[in-house]
PyMOL commands that place a pseudoatom at each C-alpha (Angstrom):
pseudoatom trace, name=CA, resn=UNK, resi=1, chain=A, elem=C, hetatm=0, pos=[0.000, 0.000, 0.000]
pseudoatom trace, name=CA, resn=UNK, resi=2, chain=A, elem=C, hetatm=0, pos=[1.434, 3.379, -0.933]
pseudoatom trace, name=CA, resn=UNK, resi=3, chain=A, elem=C, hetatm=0, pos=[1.449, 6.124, 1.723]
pseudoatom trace, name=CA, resn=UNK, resi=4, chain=A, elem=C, hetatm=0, pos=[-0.945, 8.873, 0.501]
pseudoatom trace, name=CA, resn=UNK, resi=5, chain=A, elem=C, hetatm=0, pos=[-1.220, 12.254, 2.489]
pseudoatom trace, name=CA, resn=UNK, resi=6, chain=A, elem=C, hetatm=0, pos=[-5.056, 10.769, 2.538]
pseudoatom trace, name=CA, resn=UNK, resi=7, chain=A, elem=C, hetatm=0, pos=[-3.816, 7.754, 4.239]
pseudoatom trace, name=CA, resn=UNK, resi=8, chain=A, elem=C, hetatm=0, pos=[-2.220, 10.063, 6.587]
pseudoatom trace, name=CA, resn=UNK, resi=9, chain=A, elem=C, hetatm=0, pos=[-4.931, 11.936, 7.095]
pseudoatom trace, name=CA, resn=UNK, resi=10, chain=A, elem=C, hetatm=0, pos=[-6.863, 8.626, 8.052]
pseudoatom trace, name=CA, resn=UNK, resi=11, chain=A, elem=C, hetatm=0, pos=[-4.251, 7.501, 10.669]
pseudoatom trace, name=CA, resn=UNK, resi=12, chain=A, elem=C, hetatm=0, pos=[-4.175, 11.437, 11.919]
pseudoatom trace, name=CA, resn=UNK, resi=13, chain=A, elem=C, hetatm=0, pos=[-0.547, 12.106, 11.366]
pseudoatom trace, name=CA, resn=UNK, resi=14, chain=A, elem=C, hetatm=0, pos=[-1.524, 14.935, 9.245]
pseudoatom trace, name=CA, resn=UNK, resi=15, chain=A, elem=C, hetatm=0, pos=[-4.327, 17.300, 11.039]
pseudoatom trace, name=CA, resn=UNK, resi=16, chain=A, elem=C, hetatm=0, pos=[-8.064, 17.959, 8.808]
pseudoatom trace, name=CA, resn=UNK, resi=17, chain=A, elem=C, hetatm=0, pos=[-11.295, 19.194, 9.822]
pseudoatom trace, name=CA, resn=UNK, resi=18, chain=A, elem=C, hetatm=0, pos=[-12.640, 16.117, 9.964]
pseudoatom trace, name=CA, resn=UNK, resi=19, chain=A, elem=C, hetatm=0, pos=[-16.877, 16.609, 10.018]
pseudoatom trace, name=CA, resn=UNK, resi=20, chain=A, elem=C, hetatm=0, pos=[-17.786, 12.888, 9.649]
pseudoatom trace, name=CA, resn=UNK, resi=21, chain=A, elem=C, hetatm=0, pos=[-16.090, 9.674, 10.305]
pseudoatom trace, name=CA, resn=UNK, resi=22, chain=A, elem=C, hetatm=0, pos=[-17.254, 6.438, 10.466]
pseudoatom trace, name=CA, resn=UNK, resi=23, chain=A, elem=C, hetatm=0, pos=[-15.708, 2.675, 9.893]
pseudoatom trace, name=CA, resn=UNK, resi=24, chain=A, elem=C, hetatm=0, pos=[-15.676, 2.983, 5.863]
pseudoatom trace, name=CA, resn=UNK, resi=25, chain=A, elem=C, hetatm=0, pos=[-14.991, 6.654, 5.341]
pseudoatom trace, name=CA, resn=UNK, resi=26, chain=A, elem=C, hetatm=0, pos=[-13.634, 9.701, 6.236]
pseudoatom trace, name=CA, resn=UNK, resi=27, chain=A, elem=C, hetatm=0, pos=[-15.320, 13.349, 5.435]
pseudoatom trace, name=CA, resn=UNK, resi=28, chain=A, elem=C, hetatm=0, pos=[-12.994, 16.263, 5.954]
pseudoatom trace, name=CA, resn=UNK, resi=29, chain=A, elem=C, hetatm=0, pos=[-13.142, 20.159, 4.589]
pseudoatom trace, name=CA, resn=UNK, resi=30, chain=A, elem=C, hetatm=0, pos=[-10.754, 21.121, 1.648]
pseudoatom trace, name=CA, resn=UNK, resi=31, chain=A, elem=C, hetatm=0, pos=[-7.548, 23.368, 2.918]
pseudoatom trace, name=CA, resn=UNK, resi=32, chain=A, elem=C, hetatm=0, pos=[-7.948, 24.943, -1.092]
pseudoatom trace, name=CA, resn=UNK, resi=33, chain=A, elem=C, hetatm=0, pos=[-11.491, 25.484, -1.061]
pseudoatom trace, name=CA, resn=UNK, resi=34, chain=A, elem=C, hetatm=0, pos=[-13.179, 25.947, -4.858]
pseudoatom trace, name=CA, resn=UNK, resi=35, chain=A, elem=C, hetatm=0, pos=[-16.801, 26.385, -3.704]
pseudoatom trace, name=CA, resn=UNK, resi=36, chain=A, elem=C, hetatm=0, pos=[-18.164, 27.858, -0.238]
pseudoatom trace, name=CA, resn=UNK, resi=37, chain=A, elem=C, hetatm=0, pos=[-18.810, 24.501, 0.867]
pseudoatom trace, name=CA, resn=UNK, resi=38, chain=A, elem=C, hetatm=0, pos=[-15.648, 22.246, -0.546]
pseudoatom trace, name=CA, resn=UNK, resi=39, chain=A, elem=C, hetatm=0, pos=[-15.302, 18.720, 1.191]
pseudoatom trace, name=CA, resn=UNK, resi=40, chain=A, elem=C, hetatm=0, pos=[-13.508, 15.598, 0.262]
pseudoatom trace, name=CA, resn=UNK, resi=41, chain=A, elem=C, hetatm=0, pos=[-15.445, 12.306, 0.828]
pseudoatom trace, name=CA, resn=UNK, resi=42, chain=A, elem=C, hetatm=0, pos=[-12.636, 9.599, 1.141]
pseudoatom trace, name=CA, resn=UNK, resi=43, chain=A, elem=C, hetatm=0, pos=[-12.666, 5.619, 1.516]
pseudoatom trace, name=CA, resn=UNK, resi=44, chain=A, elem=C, hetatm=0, pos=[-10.634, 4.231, 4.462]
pseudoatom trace, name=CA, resn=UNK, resi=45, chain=A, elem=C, hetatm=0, pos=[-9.822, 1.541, 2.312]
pseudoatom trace, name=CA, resn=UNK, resi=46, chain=A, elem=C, hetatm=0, pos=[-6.844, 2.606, -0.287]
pseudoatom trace, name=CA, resn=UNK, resi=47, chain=A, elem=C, hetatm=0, pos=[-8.790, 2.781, -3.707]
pseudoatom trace, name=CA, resn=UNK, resi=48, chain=A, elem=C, hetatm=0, pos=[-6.267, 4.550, -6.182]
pseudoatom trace, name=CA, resn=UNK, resi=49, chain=A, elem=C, hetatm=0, pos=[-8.625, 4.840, -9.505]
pseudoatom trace, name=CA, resn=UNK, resi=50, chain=A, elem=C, hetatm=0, pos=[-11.890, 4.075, -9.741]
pseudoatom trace, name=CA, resn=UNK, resi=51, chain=A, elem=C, hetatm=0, pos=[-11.352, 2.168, -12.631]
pseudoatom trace, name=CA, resn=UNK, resi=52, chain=A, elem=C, hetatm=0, pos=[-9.403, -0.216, -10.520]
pseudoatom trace, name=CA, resn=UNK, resi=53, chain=A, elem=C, hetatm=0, pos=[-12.280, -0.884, -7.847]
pseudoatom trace, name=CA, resn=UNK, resi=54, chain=A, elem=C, hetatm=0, pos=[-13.815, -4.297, -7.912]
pseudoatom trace, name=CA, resn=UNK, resi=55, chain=A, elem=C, hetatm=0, pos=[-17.036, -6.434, -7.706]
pseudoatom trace, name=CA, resn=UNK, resi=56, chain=A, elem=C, hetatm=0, pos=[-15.834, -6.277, -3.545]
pseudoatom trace, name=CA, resn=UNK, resi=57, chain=A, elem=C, hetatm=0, pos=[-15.660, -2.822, -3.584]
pseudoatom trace, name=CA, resn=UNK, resi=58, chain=A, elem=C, hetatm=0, pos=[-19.344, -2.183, -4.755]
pseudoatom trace, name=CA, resn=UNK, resi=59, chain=A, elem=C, hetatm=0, pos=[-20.927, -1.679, -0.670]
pseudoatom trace, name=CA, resn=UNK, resi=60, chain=A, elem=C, hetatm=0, pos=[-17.944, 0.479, -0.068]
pseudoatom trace, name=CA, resn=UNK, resi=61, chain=A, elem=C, hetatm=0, pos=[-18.346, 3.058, -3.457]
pseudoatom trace, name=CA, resn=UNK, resi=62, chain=A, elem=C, hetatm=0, pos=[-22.547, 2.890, -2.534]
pseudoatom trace, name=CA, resn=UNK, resi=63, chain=A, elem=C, hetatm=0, pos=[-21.608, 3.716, 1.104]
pseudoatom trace, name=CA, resn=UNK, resi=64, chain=A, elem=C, hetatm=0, pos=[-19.422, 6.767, -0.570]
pseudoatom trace, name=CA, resn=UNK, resi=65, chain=A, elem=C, hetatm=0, pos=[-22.490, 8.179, -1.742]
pseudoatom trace, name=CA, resn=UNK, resi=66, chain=A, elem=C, hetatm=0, pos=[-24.966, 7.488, 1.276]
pseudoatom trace, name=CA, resn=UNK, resi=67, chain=A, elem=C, hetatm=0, pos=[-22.473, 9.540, 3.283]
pseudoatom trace, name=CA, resn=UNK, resi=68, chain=A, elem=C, hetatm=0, pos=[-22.477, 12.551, 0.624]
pseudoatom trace, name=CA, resn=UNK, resi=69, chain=A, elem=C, hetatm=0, pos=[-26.123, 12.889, 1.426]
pseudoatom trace, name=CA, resn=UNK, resi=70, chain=A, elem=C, hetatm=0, pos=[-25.609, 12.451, 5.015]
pseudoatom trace, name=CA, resn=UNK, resi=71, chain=A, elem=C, hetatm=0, pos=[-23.400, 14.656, 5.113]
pseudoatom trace, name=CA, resn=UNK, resi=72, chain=A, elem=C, hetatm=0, pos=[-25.600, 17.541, 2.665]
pseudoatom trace, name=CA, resn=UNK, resi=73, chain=A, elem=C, hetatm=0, pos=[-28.391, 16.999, 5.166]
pseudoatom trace, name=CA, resn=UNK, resi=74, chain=A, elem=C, hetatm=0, pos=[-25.646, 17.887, 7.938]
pseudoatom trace, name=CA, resn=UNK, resi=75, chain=A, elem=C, hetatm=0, pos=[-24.701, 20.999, 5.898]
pseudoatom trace, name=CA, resn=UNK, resi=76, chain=A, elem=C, hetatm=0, pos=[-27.775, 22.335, 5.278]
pseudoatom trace, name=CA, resn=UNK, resi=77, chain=A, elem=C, hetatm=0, pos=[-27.593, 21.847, 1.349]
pseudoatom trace, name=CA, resn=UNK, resi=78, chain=A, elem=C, hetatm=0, pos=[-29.047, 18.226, 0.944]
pseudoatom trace, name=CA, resn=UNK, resi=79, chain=A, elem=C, hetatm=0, pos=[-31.457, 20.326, -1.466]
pseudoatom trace, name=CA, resn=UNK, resi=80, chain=A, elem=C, hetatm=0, pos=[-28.725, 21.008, -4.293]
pseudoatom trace, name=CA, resn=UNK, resi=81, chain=A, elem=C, hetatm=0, pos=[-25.338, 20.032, -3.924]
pseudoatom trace, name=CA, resn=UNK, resi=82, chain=A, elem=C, hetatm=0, pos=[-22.408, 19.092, -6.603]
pseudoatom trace, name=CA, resn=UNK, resi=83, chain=A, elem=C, hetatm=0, pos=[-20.771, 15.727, -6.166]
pseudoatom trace, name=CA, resn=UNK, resi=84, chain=A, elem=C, hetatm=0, pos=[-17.456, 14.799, -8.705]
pseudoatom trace, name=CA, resn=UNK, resi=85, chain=A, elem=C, hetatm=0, pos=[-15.221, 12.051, -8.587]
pseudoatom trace, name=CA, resn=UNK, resi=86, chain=A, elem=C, hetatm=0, pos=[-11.848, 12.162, -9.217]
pseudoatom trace, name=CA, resn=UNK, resi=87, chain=A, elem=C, hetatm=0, pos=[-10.064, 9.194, -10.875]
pseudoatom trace, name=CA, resn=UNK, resi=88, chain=A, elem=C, hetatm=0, pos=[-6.635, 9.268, -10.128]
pseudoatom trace, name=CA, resn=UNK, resi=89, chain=A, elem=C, hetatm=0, pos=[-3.791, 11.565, -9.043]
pseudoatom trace, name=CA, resn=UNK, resi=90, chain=A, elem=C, hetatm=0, pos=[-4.057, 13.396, -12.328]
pseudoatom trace, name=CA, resn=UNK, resi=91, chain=A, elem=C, hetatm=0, pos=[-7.745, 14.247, -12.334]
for i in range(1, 91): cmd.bond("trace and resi %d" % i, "trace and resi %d" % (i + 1))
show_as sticks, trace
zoom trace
């Protein structure tokens, strides 16, 4: 497994502000900001591309989204809200 400053993040060796944890994912606020509300939504387990995920992997990417709209509901925007994916380092 290679050591990503998200896997750091994850083990808290790097500080976030963290607004939702649980035992498959990690929800923390962007330090660069794009949009007033800017969060990152981010699998415990390592995932590098989703084009690498697996038939195993299909609770953990449907848990992904259950926890965006969690976590819109917790923001106050579950009414309108963008959500991208990234695929890869070079998205």
């Amino acid at each position: 497994m290679v050591e990503t400053i998200f896997q750091k993040i994850i083990d808290k060796e790097i500080p976030a502000d963290i607004i939702y944890e649980d035992e498959k994912s990690l929800v923390f606020k962007d330090i660069n900001p794009v949009a007033p509300i800017h969060i990152l939504i981010i699998p415990k387990k390592q995932i590098e591309k989703i084009s690498d995920a697996e038939q195993t992997d299909q609770d953990l990417l449907g848990h992904l989204f259950l926890v965006a709209g969690k976590v819109a509901r917790q923001l106050g925007v579950e009414n309108a809200f963008r959500l991208v994916v990234n695929n890869g380092a070079g998205a």
